[in-house]
C-alpha positions in Angstrom: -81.9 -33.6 79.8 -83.7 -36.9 78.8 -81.6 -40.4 77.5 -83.7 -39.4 74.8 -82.6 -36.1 74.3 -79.0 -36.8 74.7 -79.3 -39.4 71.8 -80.6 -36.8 69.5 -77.9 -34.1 70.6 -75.0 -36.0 70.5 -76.5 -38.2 67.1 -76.7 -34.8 65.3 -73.5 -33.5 66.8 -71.4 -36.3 65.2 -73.5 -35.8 61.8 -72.3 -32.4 61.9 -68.8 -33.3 62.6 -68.5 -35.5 59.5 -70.1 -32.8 57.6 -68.2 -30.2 58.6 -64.6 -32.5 58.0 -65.8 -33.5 54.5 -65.9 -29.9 54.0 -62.8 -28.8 55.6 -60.9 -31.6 54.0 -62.9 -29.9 50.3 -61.0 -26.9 51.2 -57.6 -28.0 52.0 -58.1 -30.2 48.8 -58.6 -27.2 46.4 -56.6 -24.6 48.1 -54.8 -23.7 45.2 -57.6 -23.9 42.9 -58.3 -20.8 40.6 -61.6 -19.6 41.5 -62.1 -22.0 44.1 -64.4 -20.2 47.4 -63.7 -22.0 50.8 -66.8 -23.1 52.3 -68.2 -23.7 55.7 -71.0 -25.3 57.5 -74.4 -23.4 58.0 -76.5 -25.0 61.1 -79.1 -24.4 63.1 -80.1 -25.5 66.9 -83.9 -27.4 66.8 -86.7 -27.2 69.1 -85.9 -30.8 70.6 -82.1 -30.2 70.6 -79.6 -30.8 68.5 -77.8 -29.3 65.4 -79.6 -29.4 62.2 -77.2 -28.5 58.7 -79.0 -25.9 56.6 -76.4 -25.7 53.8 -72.8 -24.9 52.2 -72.2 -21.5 52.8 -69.5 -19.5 50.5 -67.0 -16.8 52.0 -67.1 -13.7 49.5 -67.1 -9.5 49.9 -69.6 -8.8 47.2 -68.0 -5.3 47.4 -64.2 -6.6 47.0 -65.8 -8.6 43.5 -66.9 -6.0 42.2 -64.1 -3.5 43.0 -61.9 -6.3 41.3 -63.5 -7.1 38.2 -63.3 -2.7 37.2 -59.7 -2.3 38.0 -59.3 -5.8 35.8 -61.6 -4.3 32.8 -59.3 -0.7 33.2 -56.4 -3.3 33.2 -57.1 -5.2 30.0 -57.8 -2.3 27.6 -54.6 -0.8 28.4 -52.9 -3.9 27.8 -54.7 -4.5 24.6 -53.5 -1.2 24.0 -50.3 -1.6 24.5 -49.7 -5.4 23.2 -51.6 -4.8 19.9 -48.6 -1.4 18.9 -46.0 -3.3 19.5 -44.9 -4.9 16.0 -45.6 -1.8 14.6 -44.1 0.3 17.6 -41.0 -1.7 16.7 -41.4 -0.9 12.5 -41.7 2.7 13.1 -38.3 3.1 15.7 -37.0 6.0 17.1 -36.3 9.5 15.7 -32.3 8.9 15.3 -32.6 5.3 14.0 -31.3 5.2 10.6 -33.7 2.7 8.5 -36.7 4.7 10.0 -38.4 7.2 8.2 -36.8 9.9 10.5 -33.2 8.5 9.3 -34.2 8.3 6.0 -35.3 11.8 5.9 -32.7 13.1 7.1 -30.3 11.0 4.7 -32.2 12.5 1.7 -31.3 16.2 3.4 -27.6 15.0 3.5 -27.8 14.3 0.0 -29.3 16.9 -1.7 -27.3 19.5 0.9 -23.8 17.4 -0.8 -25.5 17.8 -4.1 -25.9 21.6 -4.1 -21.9 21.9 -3.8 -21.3 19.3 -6.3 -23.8 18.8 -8.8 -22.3 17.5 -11.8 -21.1 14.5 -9.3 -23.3 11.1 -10.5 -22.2 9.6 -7.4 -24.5 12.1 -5.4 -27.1 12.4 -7.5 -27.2 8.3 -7.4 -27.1 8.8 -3.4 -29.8 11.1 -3.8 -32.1 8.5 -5.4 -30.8 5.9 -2.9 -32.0 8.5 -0.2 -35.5 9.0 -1.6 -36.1 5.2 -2.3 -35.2 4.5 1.3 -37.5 6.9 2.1 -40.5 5.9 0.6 -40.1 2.3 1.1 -39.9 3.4 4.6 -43.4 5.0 4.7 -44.5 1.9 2.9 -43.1 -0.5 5.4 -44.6 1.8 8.1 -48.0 1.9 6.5 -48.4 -1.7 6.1 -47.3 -2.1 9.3 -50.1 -0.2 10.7 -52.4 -1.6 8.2 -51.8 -4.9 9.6 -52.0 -3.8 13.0 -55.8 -3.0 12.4 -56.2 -5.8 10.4 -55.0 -8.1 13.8 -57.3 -5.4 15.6 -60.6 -5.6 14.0 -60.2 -9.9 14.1 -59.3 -9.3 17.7 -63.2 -7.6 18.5 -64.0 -10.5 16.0 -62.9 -13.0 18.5 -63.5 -11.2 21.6 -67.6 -10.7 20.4 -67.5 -14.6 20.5 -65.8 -14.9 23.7 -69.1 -12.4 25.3 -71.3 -14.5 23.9 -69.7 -18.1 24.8 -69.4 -16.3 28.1 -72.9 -14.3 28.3 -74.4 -18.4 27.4 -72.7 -20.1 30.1 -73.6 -17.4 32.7 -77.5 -18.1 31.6 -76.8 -22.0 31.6 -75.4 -21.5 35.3 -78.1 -19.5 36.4 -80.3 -22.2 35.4 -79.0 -25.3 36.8 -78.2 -23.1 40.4 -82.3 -22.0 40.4 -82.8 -25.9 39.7 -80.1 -27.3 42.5 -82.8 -25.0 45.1 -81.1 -24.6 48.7 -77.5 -24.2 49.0 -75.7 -27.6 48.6 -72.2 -28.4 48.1 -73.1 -28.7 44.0 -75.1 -25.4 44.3 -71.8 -23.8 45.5 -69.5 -25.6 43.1 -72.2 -24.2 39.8 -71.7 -20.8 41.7 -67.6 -21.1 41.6 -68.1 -21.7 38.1 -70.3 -19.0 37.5 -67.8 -16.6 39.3 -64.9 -17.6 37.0 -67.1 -17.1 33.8 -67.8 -13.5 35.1 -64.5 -12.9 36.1 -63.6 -13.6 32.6 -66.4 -11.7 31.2 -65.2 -8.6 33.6 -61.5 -8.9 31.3 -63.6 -8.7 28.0 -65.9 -5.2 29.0 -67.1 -3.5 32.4 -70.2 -4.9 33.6 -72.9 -4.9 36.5 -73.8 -7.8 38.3 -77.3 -7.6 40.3 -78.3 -10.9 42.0 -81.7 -12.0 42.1 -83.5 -13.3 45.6 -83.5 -17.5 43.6 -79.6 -16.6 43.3 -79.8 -15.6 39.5 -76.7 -13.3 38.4 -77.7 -10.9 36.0 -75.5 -8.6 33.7 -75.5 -5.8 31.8 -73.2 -3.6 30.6 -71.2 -0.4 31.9 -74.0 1.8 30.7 -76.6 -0.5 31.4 -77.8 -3.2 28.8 -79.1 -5.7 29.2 -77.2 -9.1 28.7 -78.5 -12.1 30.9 -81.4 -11.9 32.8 -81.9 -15.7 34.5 -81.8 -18.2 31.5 -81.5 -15.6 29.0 -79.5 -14.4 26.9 -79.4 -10.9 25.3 -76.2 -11.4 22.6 -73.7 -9.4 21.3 -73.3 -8.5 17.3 -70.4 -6.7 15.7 -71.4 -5.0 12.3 -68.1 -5.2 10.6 -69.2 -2.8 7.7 -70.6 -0.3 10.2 -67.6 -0.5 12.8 -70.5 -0.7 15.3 -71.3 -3.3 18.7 -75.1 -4.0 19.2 -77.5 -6.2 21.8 -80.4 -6.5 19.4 -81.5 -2.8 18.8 -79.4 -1.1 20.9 -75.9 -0.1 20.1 -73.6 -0.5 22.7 -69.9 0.6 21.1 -67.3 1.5 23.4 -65.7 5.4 23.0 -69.2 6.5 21.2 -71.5 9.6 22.6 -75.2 8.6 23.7 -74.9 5.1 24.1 -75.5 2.7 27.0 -72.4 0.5 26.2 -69.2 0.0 28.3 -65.8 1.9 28.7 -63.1 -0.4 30.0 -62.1 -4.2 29.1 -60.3 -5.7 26.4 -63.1 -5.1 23.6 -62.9 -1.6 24.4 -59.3 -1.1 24.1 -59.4 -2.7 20.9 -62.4 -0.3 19.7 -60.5 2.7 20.9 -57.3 1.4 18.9 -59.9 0.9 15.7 -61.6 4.1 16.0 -59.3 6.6 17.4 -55.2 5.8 17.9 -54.8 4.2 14.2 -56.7 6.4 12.0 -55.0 9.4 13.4 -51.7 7.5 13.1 -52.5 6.5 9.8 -53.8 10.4 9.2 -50.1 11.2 10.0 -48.1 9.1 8.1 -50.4 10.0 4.7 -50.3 13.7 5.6 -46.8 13.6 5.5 -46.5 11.7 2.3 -48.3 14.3 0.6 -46.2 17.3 2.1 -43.5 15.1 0.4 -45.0 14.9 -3.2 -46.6 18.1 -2.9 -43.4 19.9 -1.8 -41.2 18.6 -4.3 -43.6 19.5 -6.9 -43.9 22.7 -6.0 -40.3 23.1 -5.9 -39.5 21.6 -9.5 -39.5 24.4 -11.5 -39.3 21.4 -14.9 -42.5 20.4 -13.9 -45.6 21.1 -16.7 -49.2 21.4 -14.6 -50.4 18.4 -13.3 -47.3 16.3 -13.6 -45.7 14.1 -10.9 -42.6 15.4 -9.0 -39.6 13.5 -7.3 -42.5 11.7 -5.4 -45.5 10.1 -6.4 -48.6 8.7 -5.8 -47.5 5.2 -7.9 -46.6 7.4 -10.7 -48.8 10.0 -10.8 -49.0 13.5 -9.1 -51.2 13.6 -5.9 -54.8 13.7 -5.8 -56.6 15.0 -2.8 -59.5 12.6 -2.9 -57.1 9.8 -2.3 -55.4 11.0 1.0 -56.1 7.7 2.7 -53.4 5.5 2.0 -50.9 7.6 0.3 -47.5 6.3 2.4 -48.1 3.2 1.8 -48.4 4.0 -1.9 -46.1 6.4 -2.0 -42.9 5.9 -4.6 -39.7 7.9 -6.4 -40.6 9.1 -9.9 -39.0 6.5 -12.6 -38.0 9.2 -14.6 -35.1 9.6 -12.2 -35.0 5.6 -12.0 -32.2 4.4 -14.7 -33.5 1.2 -13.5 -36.9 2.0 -14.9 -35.5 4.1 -17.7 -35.2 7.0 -16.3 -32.4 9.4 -16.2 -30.3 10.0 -13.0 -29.6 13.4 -14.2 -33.4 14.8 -13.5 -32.0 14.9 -10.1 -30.1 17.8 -10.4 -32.2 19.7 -13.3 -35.6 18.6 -12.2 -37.7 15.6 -12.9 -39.5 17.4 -16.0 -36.4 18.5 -17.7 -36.3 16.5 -21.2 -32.6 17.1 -22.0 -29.4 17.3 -19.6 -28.7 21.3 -18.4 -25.0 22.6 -17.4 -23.5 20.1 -14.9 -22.3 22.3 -12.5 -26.2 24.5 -12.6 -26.9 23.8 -8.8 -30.4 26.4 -8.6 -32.7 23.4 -8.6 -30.4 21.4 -6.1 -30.9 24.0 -3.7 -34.9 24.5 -5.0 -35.4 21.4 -3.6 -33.5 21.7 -0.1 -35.6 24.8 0.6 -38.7 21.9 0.8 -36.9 20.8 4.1 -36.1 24.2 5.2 -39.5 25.4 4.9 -42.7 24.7 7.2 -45.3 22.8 5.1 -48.8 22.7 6.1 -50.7 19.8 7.8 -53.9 18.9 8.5 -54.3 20.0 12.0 -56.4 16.6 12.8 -53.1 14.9 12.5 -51.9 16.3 15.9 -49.3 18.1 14.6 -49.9 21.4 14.3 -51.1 23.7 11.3 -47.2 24.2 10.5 -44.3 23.0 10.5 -40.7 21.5 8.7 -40.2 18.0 7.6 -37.9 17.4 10.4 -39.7 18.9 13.1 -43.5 16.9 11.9 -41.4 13.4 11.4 -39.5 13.7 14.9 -43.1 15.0 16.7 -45.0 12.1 15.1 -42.9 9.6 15.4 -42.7 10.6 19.4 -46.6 10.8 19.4 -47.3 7.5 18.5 -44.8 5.8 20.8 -46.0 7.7 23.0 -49.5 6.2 22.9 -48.2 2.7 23.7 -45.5 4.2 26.6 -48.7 5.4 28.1 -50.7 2.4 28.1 -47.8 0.5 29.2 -47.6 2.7 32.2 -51.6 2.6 32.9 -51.3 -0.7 32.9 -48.5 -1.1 35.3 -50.4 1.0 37.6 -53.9 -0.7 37.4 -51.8 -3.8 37.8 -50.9 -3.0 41.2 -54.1 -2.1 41.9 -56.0 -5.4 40.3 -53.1 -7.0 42.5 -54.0 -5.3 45.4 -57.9 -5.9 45.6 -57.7 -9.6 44.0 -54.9 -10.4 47.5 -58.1 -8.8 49.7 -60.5 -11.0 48.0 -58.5 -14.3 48.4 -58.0 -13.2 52.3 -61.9 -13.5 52.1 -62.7 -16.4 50.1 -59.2 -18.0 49.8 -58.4 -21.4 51.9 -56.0 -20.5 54.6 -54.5 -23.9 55.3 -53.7 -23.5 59.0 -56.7 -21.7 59.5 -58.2 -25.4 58.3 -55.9 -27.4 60.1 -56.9 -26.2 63.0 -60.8 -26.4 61.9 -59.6 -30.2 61.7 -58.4 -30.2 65.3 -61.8 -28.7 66.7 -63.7 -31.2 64.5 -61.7 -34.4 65.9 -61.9 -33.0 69.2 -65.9 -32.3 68.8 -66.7 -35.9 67.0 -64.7 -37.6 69.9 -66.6 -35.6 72.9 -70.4 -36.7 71.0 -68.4 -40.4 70.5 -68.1 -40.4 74.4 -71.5 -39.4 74.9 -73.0 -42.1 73.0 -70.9 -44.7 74.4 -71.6 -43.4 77.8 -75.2 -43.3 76.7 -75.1 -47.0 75.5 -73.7 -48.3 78.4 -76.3 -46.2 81.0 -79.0 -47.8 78.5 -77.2 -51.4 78.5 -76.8 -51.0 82.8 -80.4 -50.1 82.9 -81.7 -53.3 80.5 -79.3 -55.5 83.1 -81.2 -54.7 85.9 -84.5 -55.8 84.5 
């Protein structure tokens, strides 16, 4: 090997070294940076000798990313699931809590079951009327409750449809300015970090595939393939509010919906399927048992003329069938039984269409109106009930139903947990800075700048020896 050649090896060698500890020290730097991909050195030997640098290479599994961002999309719609019941998970209780509709129900039994053995008592008949306040104000609470629960819902897709977007926009933006940095530079990989952490966070939001183009674009679609960025482009998201439906442009993409190429998993979705699916079937159940309510007692008032309104109404007026949707939260207690209201408490005991007081101690319509607990009503088998079945039995099965729905998520969630835990510890072992791995990549560089150092110094004094003997 020439002087010559020596001066180009060694040259290159200690440009490499300084490289390679500006990057090393990069790594140590941001070891605990979210999102941050240790990098190392890619080089080349040349024809003449030497090491030439080619660029900043990034350490990833593209198989371990992808694998991470699913069980991350599976993880956020059960915990959308589960966080968005829990105020009203709280309002509707347990089956033996007294202020719950369960209680109350079974309060109201009490009462009339005291009244039948004592119905000239005002006392009873007053805790009667307590009973069946308690009762509907319950199924009002509980409504609202749930009401408000999709209200916080449907803003939820609201806001998440803007987070796509903001995300689908800085994906494109990203793409661009990595196509425009060209060969892979220590910004190109720092654009690229950022891309991943806008992906990752567009994972959270709904599934999506990921296909890399040869210039390094990303491009996304959804689950079920849609397009959403493809380079610079950006193919957005639209939520029809008054048709309940997701769209890119033409194509519908809702989650939970037959024939469509949208996405399963991911916050949006969980917040679809709650929209869609788990509260109109809650709310199904609460209304279907506010109108075995009215239209038990009804039938059970022998007082009552055709047509008129029972112990419970629909605010005041007898049920109508056309206006299921709603009904417990509307549901009330007759104020002809209401002194309060001017009403008479004594329509408790002789039937809320009796016009003038019968014999105090007549308990037939006491016990008419027990027979509407001890006899199965019939429910709208949609509501996940059953055809069948007595107040009891529907109130303590749907009450268990719908905390159900959130135990489940809850558990779901726990268990894709562990698994978004398990591949996202793989991934860092990947692309994660392990700092004694670079401490000791900082030992190897000091020890190969100082062996090209002594080169060149033994090099410059060969050369200055030679120019001495001249």
């Amino acid at each position: 090997m020439g002087i010559s050649s020596a001066f180009v090896n060694s040259s290159s060698g200690l440009s490499a070294a300084a490289k390679w500890s500006e990057l090393t020290a990069n790594n140590i730097a941001n070891a605990n940076n979210q999102g941050y991909v240790k990098r190392s050195l890619t080089t080349e030997s040349v024809a003449n000798g030497g090491v030439l640098i080619t660029g900043v290479h990034r350490e990833l599994d593209s198989n371990l990313i992808r694998m991470y961002r699913l069980e991350l999309a599976g993880m956020a719609r059960q915990e959308t699931i589960a966080n968005e019941l829990n105020n009203y998970s709280y309002q509707l209780g347990n089956p033996d809590d007294t202020f719950t509709i369960s209680g109350q129900l079974s309060g109201l039994y009490s009462g009339f079951s005291l009244l039948s053995n004592s119905p000239a008592d005002v006392s009873l008949q007053n805790n009667v009327l307590k009973s069946a306040q308690g009762l509907a104000s319950s199924l009002n609470t509980t409504s609202n409750s749930l009401a408000q629960t999709l209200s916080f819902v449907t803003k939820g897709i609201e806001s998440d449809v803007r987070a796509v977007n903001g995300s689908l926009e800085k994906i494109a933006s990203l793409n661009n300015q990595i196509a425009q940095e060209g060969s892979p530079t220590a910004r190109r990989a720092m654009l690229q970090d950022e891309r991943a952490t806008e992906i990752d966070a567009l994972a959270q939001l709904m599934n999506i595939n990921v296909f890399q183009n040869n210039d390094g674009n990303m491009n996304i679609s959804t689950g079920g393939g849609t397009q959403l960025v493809y380079g610079a482009s950006v193919f957005g998201v639209q939520y029809d509010s008054a048709g309940g439906s997701l769209n890119v442009g033409n194509v519908e993409i809702t989650p939970g919906k037959d024939g469509v190429r949208g996405f399963s998993e991911g916050q949006l979705a969980g917040r679809f399927e709650l929209k869609d699916e788990v509260l109109p079937q809650m709310q199904l159940q609460l209304d279907e048992f506010a109108r075995a309510l009215i239209q038990g007692f009804e039938a059970a008032d022998a007082s009552l003329a055709a047509g008129q309104a029972g112990l419970f109404t629909d605010l005041g007026v007898s049920y109508d069938p056309l206006q299921l949707n709603g009904l417990a939260g509307r549901i009330s207690v007759n104020a002809a039984v209401d002194p309060a209201q001017g009403g008479e408490i004594w329509r408790i005991r002789d039937g809320i269409g009796a016009t003038v007081p019968g014999s105090a101690s007549d308990s037939t319509q006491a016990i008419s109106f027990l027979t509407v607990f001890e006899t199965a009503q019939n429910f709208d088998p949609a509501a996940g009930q059953g055809d069948t079945a007595e107040l009891m039995d529907y109130v303590s099965g749907m009450v268990a139903d719908q905390k159900l729905v959130q135990v489940h998520a809850q558990e779901k969630q726990g268990q894709l947990g562990g698994r978004v835990a398990a591949v996202l510890s793989a991934r860092q072992s990947v692309q994660g800075v392990n700092l004694d791995e670079e401490l000791q990549r900082l030992t190897q560089i000091e020890q190969s700048y100082a062996a090209n150092a002594q080169v060149m110094q033994s090099l410059t004094a060969m050369i200055d020896t030679l120019l001495a003997s001249v």
